[in-house]
C-alpha positions as CSV (number, residue, x, y, z in Angstrom):
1,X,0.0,0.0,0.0
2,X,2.8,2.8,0.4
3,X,4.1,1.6,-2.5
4,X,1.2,2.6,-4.3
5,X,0.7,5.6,-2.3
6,X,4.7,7.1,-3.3
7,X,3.5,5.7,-7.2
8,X,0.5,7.9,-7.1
9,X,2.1,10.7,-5.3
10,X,5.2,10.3,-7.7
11,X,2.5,10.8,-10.6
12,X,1.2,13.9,-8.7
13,X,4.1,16.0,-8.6
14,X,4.4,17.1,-12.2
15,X,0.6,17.8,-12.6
16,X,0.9,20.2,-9.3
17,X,4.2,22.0,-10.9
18,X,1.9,22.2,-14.2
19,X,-0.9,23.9,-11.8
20,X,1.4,26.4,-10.8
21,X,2.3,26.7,-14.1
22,X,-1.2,27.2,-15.7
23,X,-2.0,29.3,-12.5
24,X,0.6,32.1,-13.4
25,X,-0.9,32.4,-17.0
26,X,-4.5,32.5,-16.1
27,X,-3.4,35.4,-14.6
28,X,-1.4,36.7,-17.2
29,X,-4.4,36.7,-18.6
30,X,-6.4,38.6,-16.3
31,X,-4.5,41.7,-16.6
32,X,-4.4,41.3,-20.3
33,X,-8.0,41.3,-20.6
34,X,-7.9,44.0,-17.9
35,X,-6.1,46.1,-20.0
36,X,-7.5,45.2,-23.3
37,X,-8.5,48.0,-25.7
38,X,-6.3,50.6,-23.6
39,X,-4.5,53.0,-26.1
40,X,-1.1,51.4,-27.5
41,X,2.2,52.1,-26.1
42,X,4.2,55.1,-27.3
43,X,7.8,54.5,-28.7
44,X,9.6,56.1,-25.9
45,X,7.4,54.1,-23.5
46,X,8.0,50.9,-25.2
47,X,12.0,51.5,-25.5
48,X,11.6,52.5,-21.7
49,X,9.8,49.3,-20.6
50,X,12.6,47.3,-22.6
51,X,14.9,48.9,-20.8
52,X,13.3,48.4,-17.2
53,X,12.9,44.4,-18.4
54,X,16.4,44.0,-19.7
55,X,17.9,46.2,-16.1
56,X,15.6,43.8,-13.5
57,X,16.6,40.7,-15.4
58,X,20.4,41.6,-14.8
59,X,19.5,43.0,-11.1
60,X,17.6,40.1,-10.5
61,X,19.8,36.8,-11.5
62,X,17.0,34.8,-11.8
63,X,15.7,35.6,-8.1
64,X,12.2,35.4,-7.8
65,X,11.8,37.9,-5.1
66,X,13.0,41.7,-5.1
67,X,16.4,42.3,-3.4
68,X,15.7,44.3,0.0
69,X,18.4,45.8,2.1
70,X,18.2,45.2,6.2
């Protein structure tokens, strides 16, 4: 019987990491839809926004949390 119960839970953990997974995109797109129809971004905005991504992804490191000092 634990045999089967270490199979089954075996077979569970890649359809709870696949939850999280879909969790996170459902919502994704939550705020898409919440911001559906809004005005496009400017140029300068969109350049901007690139740059924020591309600055927190080399602050960051992969961390999933933001950096906070004591």
């Amino acid at each position: 019987m634990i045999g089967e119960q270490l199979d089954i839970q075996g077979k569970l953990k890649p359809v709870e990491r696949r939850l999280g997974t879909l969790k996170k995109h459902i919502e994704q797109a939550d705020i898409y839809f919440k911001y559906k129809g809004k005005k496009p971004l400017t140029e300068a905005e969109q350049i901007l926004l690139t740059a924020e991504k591309d600055y927190l992804k080399g602050v960051m490191n992969g961390k999933t949390t933001i950096p906070t000092k004591a």
